[in-house]
Each structure stands twice: as structure tokens, then as C-alpha cells.
C-alpha positions as CSV (number, residue, x, y, z in Angstrom):
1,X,0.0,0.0,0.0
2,X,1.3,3.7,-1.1
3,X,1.2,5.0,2.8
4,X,4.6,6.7,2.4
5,X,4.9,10.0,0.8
6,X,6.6,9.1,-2.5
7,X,3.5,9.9,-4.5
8,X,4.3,13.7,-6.1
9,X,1.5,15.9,-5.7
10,X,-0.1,18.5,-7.3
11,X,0.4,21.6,-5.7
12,X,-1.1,23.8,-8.1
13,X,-0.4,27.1,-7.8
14,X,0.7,26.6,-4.0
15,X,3.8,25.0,-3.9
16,X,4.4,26.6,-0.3
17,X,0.7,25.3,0.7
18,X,1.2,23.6,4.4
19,X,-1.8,20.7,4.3
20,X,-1.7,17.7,6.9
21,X,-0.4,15.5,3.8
22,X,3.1,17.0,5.1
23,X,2.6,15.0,8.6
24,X,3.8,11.4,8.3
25,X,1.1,10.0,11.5
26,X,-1.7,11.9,10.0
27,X,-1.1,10.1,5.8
28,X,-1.3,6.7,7.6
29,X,-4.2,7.5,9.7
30,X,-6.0,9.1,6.4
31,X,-5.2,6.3,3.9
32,X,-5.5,3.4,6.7
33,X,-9.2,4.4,6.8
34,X,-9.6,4.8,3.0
35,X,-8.5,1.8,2.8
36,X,-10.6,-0.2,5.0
37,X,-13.5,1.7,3.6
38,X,-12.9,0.6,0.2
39,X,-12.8,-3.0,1.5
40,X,-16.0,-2.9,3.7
41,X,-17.6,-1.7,-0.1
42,X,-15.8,-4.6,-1.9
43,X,-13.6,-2.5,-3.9
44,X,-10.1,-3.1,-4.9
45,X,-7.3,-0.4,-6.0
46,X,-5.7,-1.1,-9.4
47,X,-3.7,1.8,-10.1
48,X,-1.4,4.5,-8.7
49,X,-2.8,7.0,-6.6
50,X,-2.1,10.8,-7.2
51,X,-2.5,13.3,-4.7
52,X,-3.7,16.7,-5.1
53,X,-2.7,19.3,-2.7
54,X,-4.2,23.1,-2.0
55,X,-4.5,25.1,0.9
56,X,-8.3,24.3,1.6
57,X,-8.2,20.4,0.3
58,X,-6.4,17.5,0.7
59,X,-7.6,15.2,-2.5
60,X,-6.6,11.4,-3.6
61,X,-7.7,9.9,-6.1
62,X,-7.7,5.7,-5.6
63,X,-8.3,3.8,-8.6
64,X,-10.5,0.5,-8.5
65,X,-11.6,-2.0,-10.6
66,X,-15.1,-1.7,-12.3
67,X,-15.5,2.2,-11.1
68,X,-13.1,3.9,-12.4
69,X,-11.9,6.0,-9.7
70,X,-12.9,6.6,-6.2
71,X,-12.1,9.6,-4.1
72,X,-10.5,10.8,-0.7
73,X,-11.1,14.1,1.0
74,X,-10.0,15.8,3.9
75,X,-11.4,19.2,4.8
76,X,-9.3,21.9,7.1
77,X,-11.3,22.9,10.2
78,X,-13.5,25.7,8.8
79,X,-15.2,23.3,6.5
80,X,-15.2,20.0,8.5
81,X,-18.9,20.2,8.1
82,X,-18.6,19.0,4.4
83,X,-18.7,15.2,4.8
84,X,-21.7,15.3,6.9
85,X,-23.7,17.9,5.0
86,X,-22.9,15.6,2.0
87,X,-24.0,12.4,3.5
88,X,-27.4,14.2,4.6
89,X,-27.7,15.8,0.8
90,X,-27.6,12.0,-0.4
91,X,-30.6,11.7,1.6
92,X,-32.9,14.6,1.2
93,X,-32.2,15.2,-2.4
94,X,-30.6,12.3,-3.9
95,X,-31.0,13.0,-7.6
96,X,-28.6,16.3,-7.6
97,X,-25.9,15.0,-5.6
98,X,-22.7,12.5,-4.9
99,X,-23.5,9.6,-2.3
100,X,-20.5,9.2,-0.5
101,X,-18.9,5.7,0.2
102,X,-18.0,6.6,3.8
103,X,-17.6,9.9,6.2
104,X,-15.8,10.6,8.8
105,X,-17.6,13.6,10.2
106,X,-15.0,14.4,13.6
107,X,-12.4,14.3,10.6
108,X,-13.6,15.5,8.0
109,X,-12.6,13.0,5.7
110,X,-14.9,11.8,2.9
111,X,-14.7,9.2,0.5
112,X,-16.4,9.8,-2.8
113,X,-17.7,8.2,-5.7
114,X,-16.8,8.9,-9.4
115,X,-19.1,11.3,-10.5
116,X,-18.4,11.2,-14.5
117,X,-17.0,14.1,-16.6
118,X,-17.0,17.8,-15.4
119,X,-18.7,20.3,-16.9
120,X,-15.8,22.2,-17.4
121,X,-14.4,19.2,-19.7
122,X,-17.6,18.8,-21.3
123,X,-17.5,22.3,-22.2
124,X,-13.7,22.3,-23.1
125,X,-14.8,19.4,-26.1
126,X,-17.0,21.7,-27.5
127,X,-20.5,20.8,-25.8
128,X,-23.1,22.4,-23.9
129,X,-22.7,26.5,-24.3
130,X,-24.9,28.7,-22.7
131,X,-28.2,26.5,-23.2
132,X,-26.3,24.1,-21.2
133,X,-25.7,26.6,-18.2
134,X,-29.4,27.7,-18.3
135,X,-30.5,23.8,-17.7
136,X,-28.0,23.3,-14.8
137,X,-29.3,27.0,-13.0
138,X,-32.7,25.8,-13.4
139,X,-31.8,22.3,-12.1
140,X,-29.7,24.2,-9.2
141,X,-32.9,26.6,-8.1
142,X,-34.5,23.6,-8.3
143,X,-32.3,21.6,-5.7
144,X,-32.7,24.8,-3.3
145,X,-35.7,25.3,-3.2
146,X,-36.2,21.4,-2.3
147,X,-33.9,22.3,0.7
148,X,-35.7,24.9,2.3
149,X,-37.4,22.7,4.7
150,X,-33.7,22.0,6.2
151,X,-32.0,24.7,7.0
152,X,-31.7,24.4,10.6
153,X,-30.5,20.6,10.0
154,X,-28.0,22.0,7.4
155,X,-27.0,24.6,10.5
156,X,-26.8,22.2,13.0
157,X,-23.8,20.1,10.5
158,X,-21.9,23.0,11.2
159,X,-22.7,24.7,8.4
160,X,-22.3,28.6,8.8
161,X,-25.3,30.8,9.1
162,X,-24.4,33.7,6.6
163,X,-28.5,34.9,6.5
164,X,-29.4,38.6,5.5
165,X,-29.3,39.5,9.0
166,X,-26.1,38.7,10.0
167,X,-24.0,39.6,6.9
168,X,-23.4,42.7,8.2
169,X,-21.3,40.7,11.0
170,X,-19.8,39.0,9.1
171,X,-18.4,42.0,6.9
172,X,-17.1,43.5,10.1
173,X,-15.1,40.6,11.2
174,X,-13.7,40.0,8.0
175,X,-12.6,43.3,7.3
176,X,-11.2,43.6,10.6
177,X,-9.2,40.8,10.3
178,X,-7.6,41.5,6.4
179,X,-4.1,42.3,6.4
180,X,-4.2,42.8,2.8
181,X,-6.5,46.0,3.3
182,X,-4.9,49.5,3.2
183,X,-5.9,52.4,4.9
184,X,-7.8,53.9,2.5
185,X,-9.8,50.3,1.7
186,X,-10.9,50.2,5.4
187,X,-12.0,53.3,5.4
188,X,-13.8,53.3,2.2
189,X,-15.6,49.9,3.3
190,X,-16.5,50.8,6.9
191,X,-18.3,54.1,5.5
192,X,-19.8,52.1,2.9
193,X,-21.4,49.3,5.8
194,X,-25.2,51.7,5.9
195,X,-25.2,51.0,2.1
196,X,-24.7,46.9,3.2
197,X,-27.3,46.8,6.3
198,X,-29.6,48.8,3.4
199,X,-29.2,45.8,1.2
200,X,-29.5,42.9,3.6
201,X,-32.8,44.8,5.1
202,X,-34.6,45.0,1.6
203,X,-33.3,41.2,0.4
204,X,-34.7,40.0,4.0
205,X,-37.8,41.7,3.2
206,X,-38.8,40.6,-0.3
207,X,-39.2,37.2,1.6
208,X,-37.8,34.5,-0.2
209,X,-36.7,31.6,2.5
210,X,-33.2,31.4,2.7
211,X,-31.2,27.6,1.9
212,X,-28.3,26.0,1.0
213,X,-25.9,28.5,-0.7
214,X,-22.8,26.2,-2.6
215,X,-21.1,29.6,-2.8
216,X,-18.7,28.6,-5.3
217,X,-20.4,26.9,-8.0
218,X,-18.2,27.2,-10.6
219,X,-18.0,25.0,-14.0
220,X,-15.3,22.4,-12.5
221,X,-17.4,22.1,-9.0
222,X,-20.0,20.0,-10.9
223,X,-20.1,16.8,-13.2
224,X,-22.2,16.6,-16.5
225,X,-22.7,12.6,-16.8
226,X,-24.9,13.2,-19.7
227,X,-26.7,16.1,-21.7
228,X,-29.0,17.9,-19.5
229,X,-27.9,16.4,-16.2
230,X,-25.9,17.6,-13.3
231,X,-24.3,16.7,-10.1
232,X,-23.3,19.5,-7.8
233,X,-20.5,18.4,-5.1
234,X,-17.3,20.1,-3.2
235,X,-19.6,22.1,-0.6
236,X,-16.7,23.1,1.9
237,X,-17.5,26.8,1.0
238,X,-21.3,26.7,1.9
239,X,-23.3,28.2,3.7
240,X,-26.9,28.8,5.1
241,X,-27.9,32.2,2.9
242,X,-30.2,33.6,0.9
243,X,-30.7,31.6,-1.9
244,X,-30.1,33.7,-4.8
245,X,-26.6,34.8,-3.6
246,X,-25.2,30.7,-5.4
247,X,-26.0,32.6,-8.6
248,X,-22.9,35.3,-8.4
249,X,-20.2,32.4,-9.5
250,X,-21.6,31.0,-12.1
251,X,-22.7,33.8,-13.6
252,X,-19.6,35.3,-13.4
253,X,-17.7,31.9,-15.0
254,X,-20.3,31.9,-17.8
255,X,-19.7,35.8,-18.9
256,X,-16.0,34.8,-18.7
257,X,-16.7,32.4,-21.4
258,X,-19.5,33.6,-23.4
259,X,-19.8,37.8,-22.8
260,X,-22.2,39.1,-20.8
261,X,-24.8,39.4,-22.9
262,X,-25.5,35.7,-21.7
263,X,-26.1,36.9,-18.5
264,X,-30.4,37.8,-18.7
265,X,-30.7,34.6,-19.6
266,X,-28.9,32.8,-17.3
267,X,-30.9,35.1,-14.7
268,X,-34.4,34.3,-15.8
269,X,-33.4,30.1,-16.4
270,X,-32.3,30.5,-12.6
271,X,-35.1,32.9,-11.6
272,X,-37.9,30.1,-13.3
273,X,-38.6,27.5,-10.6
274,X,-38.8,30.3,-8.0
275,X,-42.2,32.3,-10.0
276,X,-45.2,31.6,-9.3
277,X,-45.3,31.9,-5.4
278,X,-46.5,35.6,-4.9
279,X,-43.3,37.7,-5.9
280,X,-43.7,39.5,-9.1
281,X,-40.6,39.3,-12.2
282,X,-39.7,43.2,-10.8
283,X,-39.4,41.6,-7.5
284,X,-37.4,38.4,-7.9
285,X,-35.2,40.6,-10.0
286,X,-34.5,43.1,-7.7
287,X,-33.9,40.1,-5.0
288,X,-30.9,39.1,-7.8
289,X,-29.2,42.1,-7.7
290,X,-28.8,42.4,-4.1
291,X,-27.8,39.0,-3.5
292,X,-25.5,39.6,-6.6
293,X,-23.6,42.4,-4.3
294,X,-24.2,40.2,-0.8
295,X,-22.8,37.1,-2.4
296,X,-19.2,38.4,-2.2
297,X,-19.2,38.3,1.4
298,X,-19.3,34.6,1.4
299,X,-16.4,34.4,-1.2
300,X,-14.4,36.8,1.1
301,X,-15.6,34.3,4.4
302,X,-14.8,31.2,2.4
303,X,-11.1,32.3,1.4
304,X,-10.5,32.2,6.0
305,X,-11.1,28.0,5.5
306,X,-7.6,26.9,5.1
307,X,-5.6,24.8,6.4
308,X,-3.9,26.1,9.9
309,X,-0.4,27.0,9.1
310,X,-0.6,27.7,5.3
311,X,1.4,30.6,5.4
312,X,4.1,31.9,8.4
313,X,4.2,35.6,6.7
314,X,2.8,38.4,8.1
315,X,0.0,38.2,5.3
316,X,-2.7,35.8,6.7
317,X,-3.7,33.0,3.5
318,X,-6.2,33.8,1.6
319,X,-6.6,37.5,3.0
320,X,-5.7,38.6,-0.8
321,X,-8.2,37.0,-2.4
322,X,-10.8,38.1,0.4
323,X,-9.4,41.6,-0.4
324,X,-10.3,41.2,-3.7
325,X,-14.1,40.6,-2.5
326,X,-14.8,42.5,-0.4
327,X,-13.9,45.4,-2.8
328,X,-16.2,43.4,-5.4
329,X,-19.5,44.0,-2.9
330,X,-19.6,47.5,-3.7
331,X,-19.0,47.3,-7.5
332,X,-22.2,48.3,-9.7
333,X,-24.0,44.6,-10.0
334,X,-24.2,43.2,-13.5
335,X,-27.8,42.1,-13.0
């Protein structure tokens, strides 16, 4: 068995990334119970493993006979809530998700099935386009809207409650907290906060229920297994928000792709399953656009779930790309 540390991982773009991988005790605990997982399922490795490294993940992918691939997952201490809120997904809405083989929830390790092609690849060979992205928002709003009825369950996994109300908290202790921030940021964004507790106020008050936010859903955070079918997974960044605020990633990785004159479209695909329940096309609209601004606050939070240790600068990990969002809430939406 490959329980030594001659497998070269990928690093990315984090060759300096400090991960528990690193700690001889913790790779033989982590593979030991891979291991014995696979067995208890009846599978068998056939390949060699590679290991993929970053300052939020620690990823292995095992291959085995018959299944191409299964896949270990260890989560840093801000997102330890991921195995468990991806066990009870299996449950409550099986048809959008990965059923994981084995969690260990105290550990935050995961072992996951194969889950097909990504959407990025299937896009990279030429398929789907924007149609493709309209289906898989629809399928999404869907998914939330089945989830609403769980919230406080979701909250109880240790998921973190990033609700209208308390995003202006969270904006505070993030910004206190970035040492990437200059002088003149700070004090641009703590005389902008009325502008923010305005915006949370009106979004809390157009009273759609809040749900599962993925809050980085991203093209290559989601398998395509076949036209017009998606399976959403890697939830470490989640939270318990307003609904609408998933929609600022994606969006943002389509207009990369396509322009933004895609982006209407991809609105009102998303924006589909949620008429129909009282709130008028102005309204729902209107409920976009704020969660479009409110959404960076969770990409700013996310980017403080690393690994202990990453970096022993002054500059906390992270704190550059949370920078970068928190500068992003007050930009002029694009919806």
C-alpha cells in the first residue's frame, strides 16, 4: 500500500501550501481508513494513486476496478462540516448529488464516488454552451428550493449561518481581520457598511426563504454525466444564505466564457422555478441584484477556511483573495 509519501502531488499554484499530507502520523491514519472503507464496499485499488494538494483540500484519487476512480477528502477545520452535510444531501435530495462511500464527520474525511465528466471538460470538447448553463441553474434553483425545509438541520452540521441578517457581521469581522487591506480600503468599506445593512434589510424583506448557498459553484465544481444532467459536489465553501446569492459564481464563470450578454438569460433560467409563489418578475429581479452584491461576502468568508499553518508571513492565507471581494460587494451589480 502507497502509505509513504513518494506519490508527487499536485500543488497547483501553491507549492508553499502547508496541508496535513506534510505529517507522516496523519497520511497513515488518512489512507488506513480509506483503505478499509474501500474494503467494507468490496472494492479493490488497481492503479497508482495521485495526490492533489491546495491550501483548503487534501484530494486522492484511488483507482479501483469496475469504477473507475474513487475519491478521498480531507477538509481543514472551517469546512469539517462538508462530509456530513454531503451524507445528509444524499438523503434529502438524492437525484442532484454525490453519495458518498464513507464519512468521517470528527475528521472531516470523505470518501467519494466517481461522479463522470466535469462540466468544465464537457465544455472544453465543444459541448453544452450557454443552453447548457441555463438547464444546470434551473436544475440548481430547483435543488434549493427542495432544501428549504432544512436549514436548521444544514445549520446544526456546522454549516455557517451567513442569513441577511447577520452579513453585516460577518463584513465587520472580515474586514477587521484582512491584512491585505490599506488604509484607504478600510476606510472606504466601513463608511460604505449603511449601504450593506440597506441591502440585507430590503433582500430579508422581499421574503424568499433562505437555503443552501454552494457559494462557489463554478464550472469544474460540478459533473455533466450526460446532456442535461448535473451533479453538484465540493460544498466546503457553503453556507446557510439567501438563496439567490449561489448565482454570483456561475454567472460570473459563464460571462467569462460567453460575454455578458448571456447573462439575462442565465438570470431568468435560474429565476424560473422560484415564480409563481407571490413575488412579481420586478421583484425576484430586484432580490438578484442584491444578492449579486451580498454574495461576495461569502467568497471573502470562504477564502479564511484553510488549512492552519498555510502561510508563516505576516500576510494571513487567503486574506488577498478576500481583499479582492470585499472590494467586489460595492462594484455596480451586472444584474
Amino acid at each position: 500500500m502507497q502509505h509513504d509519501a513518494s506519490v508527487a502531488p499536485d500543488r497547483g499554484q501553491y507549492p508553499d501550501a502547508v496541508t496535513p499530507w506534510e505529517q507522516d502520523e496523519w497520511r497513515e491514519a488518512a489512507l488506513g481508513w480509506a483503505e478499509r472503507q474501500l474494503a467494507a464496499h468490496g472494492l479493490r485499488e488497481t492503479g497508482r494513486r495521485t495526490v492533489r494538494l491546495r491550501p483548503w483540500s487534501v484530494l486522492v484519487r484511488m483507482p479501483v476496478e469496475e469504477h473507475d476512480a474513487v475519491w478521498f477528502k480531507a477538509n481543514p477545520p472551517g469546512s469539517v462540516f462538508e462530509g456530513g452535510l454531503t451524507e445528509a444531501l444524499a438523503g434529502w435530495v438524492p437525484e442532484h448529488v454525490l453519495k458518498p462511500l464513507a464519512v468521517d464527520t470528527g475528521r472531516g474525511w470523505s470518501l467519494l464516488p466517481d461522479g463522470g465528466p466535469l462540466f468544465r471538460d464537457v465544455l472544453n470538447r465543444g459541448s453544452g454552451g450557454p443552453r447548457a448553463w441555463e438547464a444546470l441553474l434551473s436544475q440548481y434553483a430547483e435543488m434549493q428550493r427542495a432544501l428549504r425545509p432544512y436549514t436548521e438541520k444544514i445549520e446544526s452540521l456546522g454549516v455557517p449561518n451567513a442569513r441577511p441578517a447577520v452579513l453585516p457581521e460577518i463584513f465587520d469581522s472580515i474586514v477587521d481581520k484582512n491584512t491585505e487591506l490599506g488604509p484607504s480600503d478600510l476606510k472606504e468599506l466601513r463608511a460604505s457598511r449603511p449601504r450593506l445593512v440597506d441591502w440585507c434589510g430590503e433582500l430579508a424583506g422581499i421574503g424568499i426563504a433562505d437555503s443552501l448557498d454552494h457559494s462557489d459553484l463554478h464550472d469544474g465544481q460540478l459533473f455533466a454525466p450526460e446532456p442535461g444532467r448535473f451533479t453538484f459536489f465540493d460544498w466546503g465553501d457553503a453556507t446557510v444564505s439567501h438563496p439567490f446569492c449561489s448565482l454570483l459564481v456561475p454567472a460570473l464563470a459563464a460571462r467569462e466564457r460567453y460575454g455578458s450578454q448571456v447573462l439575462p438569460r442565465l438570470r431568468d433560467a435560474y429565476l424560473e422555478p422560484w415564480t409563481g409563489a407571490g413575488h412579481t418578475t420586478a421583484e425576484l429581479r430586484r432580490a438578484v441584484s442584491l444578492a449579486w452584491r451580498l454574495g461576495a461576502i461569502g467568497r471573502a468568508s470562504a477564502w479564511g477556511r484553510l488549512f492552519p499553518g498555510t502561510s508563516d508571513g505576516a500576510v494571513a492565507p487567503g486574506d488577498a483573495e478576500s481583499a479582492h471581494w470585499l472590494v467586489e460587494l460595492f462594484a455596480e451589480p451586472l444584474l
